[in-house]
RONU-31169 format. One record per residue (C-alpha): residue in three letters; residue number from 1; x, y, z. Coordinates in nm, 4 decimals. Example, Ala and Ser with C-alpha at 12.3 -4.5 7.8 and 13.67 -1.06 7.14 Angstrom:
residues 2
{vextor ala,1,{1.2300,-0.4500,0.7800}} {vextor ser,2,{1.3670,-0.1060,0.7140}} 
//
This chain:
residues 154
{vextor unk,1,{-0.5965,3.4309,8.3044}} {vextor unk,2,{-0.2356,3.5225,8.1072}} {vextor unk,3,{-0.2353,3.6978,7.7934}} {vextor unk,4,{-0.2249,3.5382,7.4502}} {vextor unk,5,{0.0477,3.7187,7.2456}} {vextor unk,6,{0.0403,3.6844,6.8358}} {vextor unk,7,{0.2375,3.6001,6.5577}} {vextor unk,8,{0.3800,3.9286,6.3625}} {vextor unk,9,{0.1464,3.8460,6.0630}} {vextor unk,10,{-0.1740,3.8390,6.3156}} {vextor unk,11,{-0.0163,4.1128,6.4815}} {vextor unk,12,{-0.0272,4.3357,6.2118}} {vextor unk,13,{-0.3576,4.2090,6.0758}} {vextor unk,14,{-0.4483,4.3348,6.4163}} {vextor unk,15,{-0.2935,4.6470,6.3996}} {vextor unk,16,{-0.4147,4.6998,6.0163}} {vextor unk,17,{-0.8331,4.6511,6.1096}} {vextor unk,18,{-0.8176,4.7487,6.5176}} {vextor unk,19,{-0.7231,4.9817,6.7962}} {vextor unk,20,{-0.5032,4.8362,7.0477}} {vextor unk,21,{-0.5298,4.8739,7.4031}} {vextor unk,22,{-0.2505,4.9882,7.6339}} {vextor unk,23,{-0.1374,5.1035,7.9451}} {vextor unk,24,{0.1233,5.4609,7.9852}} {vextor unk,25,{0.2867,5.4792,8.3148}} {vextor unk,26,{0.3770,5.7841,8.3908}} {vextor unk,27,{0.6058,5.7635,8.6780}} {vextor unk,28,{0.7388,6.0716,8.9010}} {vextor unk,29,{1.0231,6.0446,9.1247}} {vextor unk,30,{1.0638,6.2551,9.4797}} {vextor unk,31,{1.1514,6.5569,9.3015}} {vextor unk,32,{0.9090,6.5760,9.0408}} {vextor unk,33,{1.0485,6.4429,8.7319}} {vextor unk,34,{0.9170,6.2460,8.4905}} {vextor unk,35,{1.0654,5.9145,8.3551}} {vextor unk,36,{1.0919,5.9077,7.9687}} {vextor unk,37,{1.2864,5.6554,7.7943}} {vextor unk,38,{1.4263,5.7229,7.4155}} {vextor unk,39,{1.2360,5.4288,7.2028}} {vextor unk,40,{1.4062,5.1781,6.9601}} {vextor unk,41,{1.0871,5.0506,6.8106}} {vextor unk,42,{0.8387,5.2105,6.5876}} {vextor unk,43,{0.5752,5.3969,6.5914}} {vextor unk,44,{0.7528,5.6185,6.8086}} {vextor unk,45,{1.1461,5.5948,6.7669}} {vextor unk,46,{1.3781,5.8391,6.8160}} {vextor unk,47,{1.1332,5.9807,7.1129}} {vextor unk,48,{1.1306,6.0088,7.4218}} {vextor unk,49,{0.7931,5.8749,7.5623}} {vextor unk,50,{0.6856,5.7414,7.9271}} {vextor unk,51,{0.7331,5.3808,7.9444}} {vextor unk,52,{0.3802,5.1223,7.8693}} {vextor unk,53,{0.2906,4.8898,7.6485}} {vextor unk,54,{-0.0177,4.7488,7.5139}} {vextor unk,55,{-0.2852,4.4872,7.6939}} {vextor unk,56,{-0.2856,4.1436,7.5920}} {vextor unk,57,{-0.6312,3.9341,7.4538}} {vextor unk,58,{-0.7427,3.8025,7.7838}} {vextor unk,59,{-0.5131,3.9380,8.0066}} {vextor unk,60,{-0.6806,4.1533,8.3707}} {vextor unk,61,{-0.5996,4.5163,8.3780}} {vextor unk,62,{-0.4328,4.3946,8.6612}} {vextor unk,63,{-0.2208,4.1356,8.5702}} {vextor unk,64,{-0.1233,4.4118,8.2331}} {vextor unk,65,{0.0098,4.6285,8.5042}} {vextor unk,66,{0.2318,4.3964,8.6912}} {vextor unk,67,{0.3805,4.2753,8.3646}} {vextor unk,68,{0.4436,4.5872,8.1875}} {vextor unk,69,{0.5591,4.7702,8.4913}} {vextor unk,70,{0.7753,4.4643,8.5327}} {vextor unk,71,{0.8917,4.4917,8.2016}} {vextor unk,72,{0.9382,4.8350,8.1502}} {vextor unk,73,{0.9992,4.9148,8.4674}} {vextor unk,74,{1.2232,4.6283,8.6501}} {vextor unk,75,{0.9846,4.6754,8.9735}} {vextor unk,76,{0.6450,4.4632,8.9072}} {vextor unk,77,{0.3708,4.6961,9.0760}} {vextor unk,78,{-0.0627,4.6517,9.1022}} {vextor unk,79,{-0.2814,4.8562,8.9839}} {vextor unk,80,{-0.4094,4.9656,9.3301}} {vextor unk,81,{-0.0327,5.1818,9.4010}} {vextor unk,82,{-0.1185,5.4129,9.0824}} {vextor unk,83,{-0.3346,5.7089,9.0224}} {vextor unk,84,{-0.5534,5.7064,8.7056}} {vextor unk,85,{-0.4719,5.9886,8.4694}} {vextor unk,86,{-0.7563,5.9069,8.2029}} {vextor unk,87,{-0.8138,5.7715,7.8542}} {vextor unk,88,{-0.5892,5.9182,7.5394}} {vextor unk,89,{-0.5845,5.8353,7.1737}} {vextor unk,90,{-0.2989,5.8176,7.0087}} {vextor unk,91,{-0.2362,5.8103,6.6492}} {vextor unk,92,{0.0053,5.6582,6.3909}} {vextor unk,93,{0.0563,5.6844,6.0697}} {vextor unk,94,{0.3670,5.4195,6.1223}} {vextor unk,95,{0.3289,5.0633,6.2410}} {vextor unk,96,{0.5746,4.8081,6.4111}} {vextor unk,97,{0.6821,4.6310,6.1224}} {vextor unk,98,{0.6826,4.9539,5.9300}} {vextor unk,99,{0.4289,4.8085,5.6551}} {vextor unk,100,{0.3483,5.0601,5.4214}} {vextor unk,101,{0.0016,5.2202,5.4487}} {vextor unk,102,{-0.0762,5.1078,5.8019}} {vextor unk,103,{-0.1249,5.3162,6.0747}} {vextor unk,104,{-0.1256,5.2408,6.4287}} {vextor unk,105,{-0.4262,5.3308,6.6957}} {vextor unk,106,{-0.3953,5.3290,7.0280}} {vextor unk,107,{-0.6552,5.3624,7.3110}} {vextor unk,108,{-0.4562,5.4747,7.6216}} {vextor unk,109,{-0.5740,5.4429,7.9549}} {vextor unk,110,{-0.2503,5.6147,8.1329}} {vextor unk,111,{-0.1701,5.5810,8.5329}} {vextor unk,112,{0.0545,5.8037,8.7121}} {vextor unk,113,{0.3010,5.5749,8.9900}} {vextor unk,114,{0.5210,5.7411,9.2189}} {vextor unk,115,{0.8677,5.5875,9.2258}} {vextor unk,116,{1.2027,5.6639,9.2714}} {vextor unk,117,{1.4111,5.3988,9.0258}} {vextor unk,118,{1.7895,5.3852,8.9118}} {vextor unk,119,{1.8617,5.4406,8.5688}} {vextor unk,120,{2.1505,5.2424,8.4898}} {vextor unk,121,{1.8895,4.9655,8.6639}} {vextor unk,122,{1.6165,5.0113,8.3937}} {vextor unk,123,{1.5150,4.7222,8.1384}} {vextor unk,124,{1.6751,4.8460,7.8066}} {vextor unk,125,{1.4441,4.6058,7.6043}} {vextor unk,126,{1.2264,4.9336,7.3999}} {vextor unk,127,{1.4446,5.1887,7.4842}} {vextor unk,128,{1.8456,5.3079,7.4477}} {vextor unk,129,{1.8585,5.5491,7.7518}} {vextor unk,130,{1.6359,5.6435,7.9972}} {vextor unk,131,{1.6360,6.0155,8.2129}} {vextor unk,132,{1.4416,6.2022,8.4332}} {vextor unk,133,{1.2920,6.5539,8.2991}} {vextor unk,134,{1.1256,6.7972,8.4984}} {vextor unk,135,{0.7577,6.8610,8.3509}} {vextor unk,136,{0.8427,7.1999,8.2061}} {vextor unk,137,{1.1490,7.0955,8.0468}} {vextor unk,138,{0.9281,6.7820,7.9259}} {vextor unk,139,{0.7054,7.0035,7.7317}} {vextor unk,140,{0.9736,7.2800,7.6108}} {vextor unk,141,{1.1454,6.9439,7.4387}} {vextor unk,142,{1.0659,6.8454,7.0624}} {vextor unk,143,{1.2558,6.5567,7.1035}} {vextor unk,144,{0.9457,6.4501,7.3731}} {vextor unk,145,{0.7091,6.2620,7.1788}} {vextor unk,146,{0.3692,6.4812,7.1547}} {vextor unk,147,{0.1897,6.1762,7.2996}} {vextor unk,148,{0.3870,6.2239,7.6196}} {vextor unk,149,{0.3779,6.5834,7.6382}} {vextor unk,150,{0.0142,6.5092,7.6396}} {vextor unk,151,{0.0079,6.4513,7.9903}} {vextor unk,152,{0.1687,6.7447,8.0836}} {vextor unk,153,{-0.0286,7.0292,7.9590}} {vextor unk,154,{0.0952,7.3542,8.0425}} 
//
C-alpha cells in the first residue's frame, strides 16, 4: 500500500503532538566519502545533512526506501542493497512551517548504501548543493549538522 501524505495544517498538528518516522541514507562512494547535501528547508537549513526523509502513514519500509532514495537520490534502490546503521533521535526545537513553540522529533532508523552518484545529477528538491566529504573532514565541519556527524563518531 502507498503512503497517505497530509495537509500542512495536519502536518503540523502531527508534528506538534508526535514523533515522526524517517529514513537517513547515508551513502559512501568508492573512496569513502560521504554524501551530504546543504538543506533549504527547516529544521535543519543551512546544514549539511545526509539525504532521507520521513515514512509515510501506511507506507512499507520498503516501498519508503525506493521513494526517498528516488527522491533524494535520483536512483530508486530496496531496502535489501543497504546496511542498517541503527535507530537515532533527533531533536528540534524548529518545525517546517517554522510555527512558534513547536519542536520537531524524529525517530531515525538510518541505512548506509554504497553508491557512486554524479553531483550535478542529484535531485535539488531539499537541498542547494550537494558534495562528497571524507568522514574526518565530516566531523571536523560545524557547518555538518550534529545529526549527521552522529554517524560518524570519531
Amino acid at each position: 500500500m502507498s503512503g497517505h501524505r497530509l495537509s500542512t495544517q495536519d502536518f503540523l498538528t502531527v508534528v506538534r503532538l508526535a514523533p515522526l518516522v524517517s529514513l537517513d541514507l547515508v551513502v559512501i562512494n568508492p573512496r569513502g566519502e560521504v554524501l551530504v547535501g546543504l538543506r533549504t528547508n527547516r529544521p535543519a537549513e543551512g546544514f549539511w545533512f545526509v539525504p532521507g526523509g520521513r515514512i509515510q502513514k501506511d507506507e512499507r519500509l520498503d516501498a519508503a526506501f525506493r521513494r526517498l532514495t528516488g527522491e533524494e537520490l535520483g536512483h530508486p534502490i530496496g531496502l535489501a542493497d543497504a546496511s542498517p546503521l541503527g535507530v537515532y533521535e533527533h531533536l528540534y526545537e524548529d518545525n517546517f512551517a517554522g510555527e512558534p513553540g513547536v519542536s520537531t522529533h524524529y525517530v531515525v532508523i538510518a541505512h548506509r548504501v554504497s553508491l557512486d552518484l554524479h553531483l550535478a545529477a542529484l535531485p535539488g528538491a531539499q537541498h542547494a548543493r550537494w558534495k562528497w566529504m571524507h568522514p574526518d573532514e565530516l566531523r571536523a565541519d560545524p557547518t555538518v549538522h550534529p545529526n549527521t556527524r552522529a554517524y560518524f563518531p570519531g
